[in-house]
N, C-alpha and C positions, 0 to 999 in steps of 0.2 A: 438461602431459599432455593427452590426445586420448580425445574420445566417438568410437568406431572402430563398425563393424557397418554391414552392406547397410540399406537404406531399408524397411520395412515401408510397403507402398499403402493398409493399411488406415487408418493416420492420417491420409490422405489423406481417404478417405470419412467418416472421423469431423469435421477439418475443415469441408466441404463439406457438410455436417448442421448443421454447429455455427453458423458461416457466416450461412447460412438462417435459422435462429432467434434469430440476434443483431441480425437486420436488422428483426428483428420487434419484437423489444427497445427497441431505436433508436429507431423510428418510434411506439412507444407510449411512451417515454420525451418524446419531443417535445412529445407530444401533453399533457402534464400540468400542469393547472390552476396548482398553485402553483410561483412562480417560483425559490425556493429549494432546492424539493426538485427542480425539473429541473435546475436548474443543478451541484446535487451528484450528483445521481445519473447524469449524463451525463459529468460528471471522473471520478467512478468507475471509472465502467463502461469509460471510455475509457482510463484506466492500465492494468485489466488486460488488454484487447483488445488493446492498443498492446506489453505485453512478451511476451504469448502468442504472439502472429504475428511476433514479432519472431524469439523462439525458435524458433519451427518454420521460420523463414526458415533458419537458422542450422543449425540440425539437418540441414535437407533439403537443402541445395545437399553432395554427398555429394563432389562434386569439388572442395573445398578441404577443410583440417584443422581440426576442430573442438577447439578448447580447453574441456575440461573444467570450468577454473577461470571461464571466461565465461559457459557455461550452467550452472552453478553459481550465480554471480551473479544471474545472471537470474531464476533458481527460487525463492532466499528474494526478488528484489521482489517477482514472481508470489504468491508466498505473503502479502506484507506489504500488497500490493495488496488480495487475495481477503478479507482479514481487517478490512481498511476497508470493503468492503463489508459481510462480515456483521454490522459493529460497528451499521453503520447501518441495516441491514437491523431491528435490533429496533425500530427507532420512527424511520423516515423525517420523518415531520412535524417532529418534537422534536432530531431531531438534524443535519437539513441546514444549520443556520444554524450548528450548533459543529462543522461540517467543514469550513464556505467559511471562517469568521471565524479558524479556528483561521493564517491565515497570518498574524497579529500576533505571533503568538510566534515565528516562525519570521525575519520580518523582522527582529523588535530583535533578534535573537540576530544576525541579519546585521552588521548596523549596527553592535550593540555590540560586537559583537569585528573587525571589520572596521576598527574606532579605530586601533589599532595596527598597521595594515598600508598605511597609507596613503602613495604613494610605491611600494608593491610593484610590478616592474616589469611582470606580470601581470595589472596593475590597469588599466584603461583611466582613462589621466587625468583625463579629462573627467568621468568618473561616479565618481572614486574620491577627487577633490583633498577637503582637509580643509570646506571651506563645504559641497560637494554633501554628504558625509556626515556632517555637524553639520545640516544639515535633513532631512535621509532620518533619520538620529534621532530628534530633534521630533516629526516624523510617528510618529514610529513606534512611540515612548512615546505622545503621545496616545492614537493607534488603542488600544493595548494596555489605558493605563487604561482607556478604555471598556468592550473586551470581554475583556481578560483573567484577568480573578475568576473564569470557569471553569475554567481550565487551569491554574490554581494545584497544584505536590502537596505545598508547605511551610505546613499547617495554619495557622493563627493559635495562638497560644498565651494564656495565660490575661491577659486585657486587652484584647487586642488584636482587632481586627476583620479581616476579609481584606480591606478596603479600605485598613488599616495595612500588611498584609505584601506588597499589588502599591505601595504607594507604596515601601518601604524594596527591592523586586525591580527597581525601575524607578531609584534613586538616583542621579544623575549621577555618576559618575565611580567608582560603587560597584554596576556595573547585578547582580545576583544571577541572569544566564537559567537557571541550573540550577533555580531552583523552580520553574520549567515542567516540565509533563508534556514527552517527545517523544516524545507522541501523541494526536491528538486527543481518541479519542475517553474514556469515564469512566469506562472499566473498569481497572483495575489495570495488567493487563497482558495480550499477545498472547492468553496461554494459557487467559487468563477466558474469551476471544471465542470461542475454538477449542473451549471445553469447553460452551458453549451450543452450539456447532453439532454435537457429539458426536464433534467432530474434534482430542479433546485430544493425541492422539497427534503429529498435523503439526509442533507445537511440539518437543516431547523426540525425535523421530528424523527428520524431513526436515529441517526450520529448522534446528535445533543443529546437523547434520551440514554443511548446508551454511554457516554462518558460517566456516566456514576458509576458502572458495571465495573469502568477501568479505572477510575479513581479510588474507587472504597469509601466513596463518603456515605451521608449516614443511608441514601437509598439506594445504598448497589445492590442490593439485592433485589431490589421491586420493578424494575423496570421490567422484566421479563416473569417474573414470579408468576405461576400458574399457568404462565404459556402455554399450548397444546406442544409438545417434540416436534411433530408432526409442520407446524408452521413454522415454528423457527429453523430447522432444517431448508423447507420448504424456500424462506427467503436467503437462505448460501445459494440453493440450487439459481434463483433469479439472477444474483449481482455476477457468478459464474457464467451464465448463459449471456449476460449481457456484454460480460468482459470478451467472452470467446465469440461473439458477434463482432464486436467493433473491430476486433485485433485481424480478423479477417476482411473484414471491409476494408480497413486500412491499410493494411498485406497484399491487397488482390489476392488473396487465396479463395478459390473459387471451392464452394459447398455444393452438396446437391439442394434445387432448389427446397425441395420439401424440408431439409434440415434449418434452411435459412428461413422459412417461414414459421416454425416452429420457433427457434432461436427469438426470433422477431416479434411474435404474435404472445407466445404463451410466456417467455422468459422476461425479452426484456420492455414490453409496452408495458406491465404494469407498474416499471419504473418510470416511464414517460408520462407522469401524471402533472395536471396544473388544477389550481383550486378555482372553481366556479365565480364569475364574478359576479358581486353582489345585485 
């Protein structure tokens, strides 16, 4: 199915605002003393910049067909994106080094199921024969012992230490990657992140609606179907102004106020919504 509807100009101008202020963003991001928190906070910022203008690339070229089910896709990364941000947003210092590090979980989980597929004719030989990935393993269990005791969610149980339960997660030929979180950061889940930013709604009606979009079940198409471009655009442009708000509040990177009221007022309040009580 297809997001259908003429182009609205005014996203246009809200771009070309937004634009402006993330280059400001950027350039105060650069500028930050510690080398970990610029280095996360610059992957960041750059995921959700990098799907927002993707989508509005996509939305806005009005002379081809826009698939519903694509920018659907798009909207929960955007969303998964913005949510890495706010994660971090509560304590940048403390948490930039279990956002860079968190790819040790990410690698052995490569590696270790990647055992079984070697030969795949998808696989580029050279990087996939069984030596290269018996040493990208190696690696990758080390790395992990080192920094993986954070990203632990299978407790220790009574004896045991969690220096017992990453040895027995990590077991040659027995590797456990599901006691990994698959998500960096230590909160539970999405919806904890979302309910600190008073955005717990995003979770139970944007996100869940669009998980059909990324799944392909039998309503991916419909979630979005008929959409105006124009609004689904419209909401990349919100979770980006919300992201590049926070990321600054929490930088001390100082904006002009009118950008910050902007940023504040028209981007990200209308994600600060709560449901009326009965």
């Amino acid at each position: 199915m297809e997001i259908t509807g003429s182009w609205n100009p005014q996203v246009d101008a809200v771009l070309d605002q937004l634009c402006r202020i993330a280059a400001d963003l950027e350039n105060g991001i650069r500028k930050l003393p510690q080398a970990e928190v610029r280095e996360a906070s610059s992957s960041l910022y750059s995921n959700v910049s990098a799907v927002s203008s993707t989508l509005y690339k996509i939305c806005r070229d009005t002379s081809t067909r826009c698939s519903s089910q694509a920018v659907g896709g798009l909207l929960r990364m955007l969303i998964e994106s913005s949510i890495s941000v706010f994660a971090f947003c509560r304590d940048p210092g403390k948490r930039a080094a279990m956002y860079l590090n968190y790819t040790v979980v990410l690698r052995f989980r490569l590696v270790a199921r990647s055992m079984g597929s070697i030969g795949c004719p998808f696989l580029a030989a050279d990087r996939y024969d069984s030596e290269t990935v018996r040493l990208a393993k190696a690696t990758a269990k080390r790395d992990l012992l080192q920094w993986g005791t954070q990203y632990l969610k299978r407790k220790p149980r009574q004896g045991e230490t969690t220096a017992d339960v990453l040895a027995e997660a990590t077991k040659e030929g027995s590797e456990r990657t599901d006691w990994f979180r698959d998500h960096w950061f230590p909160e539970q889940n999405r919806s904890e992140v979302l309910g600190y930013e008073q955005m717990a709604w995003v979770d139970d009606v944007l996100y869940g609606w669009l998980c059909s979009c990324v799944h392909s079940d039998i309503w991916a198409g419909s979630p979005l179907a008929g959409l105006d471009r124009s609004h689904a655009a419209m909401v990349a442009m919100v979770f980006w102004g919300a992201s590049v708000l926070r990321l600054s509040e929490a930088l001390g990177l100082s904006l002009d106020p009118s950008q910050t009221t902007f940023l504040r007022d028209t981007l990200c309040s209308p994600l600060q919504w709560t449901p009326k009580k009965a």
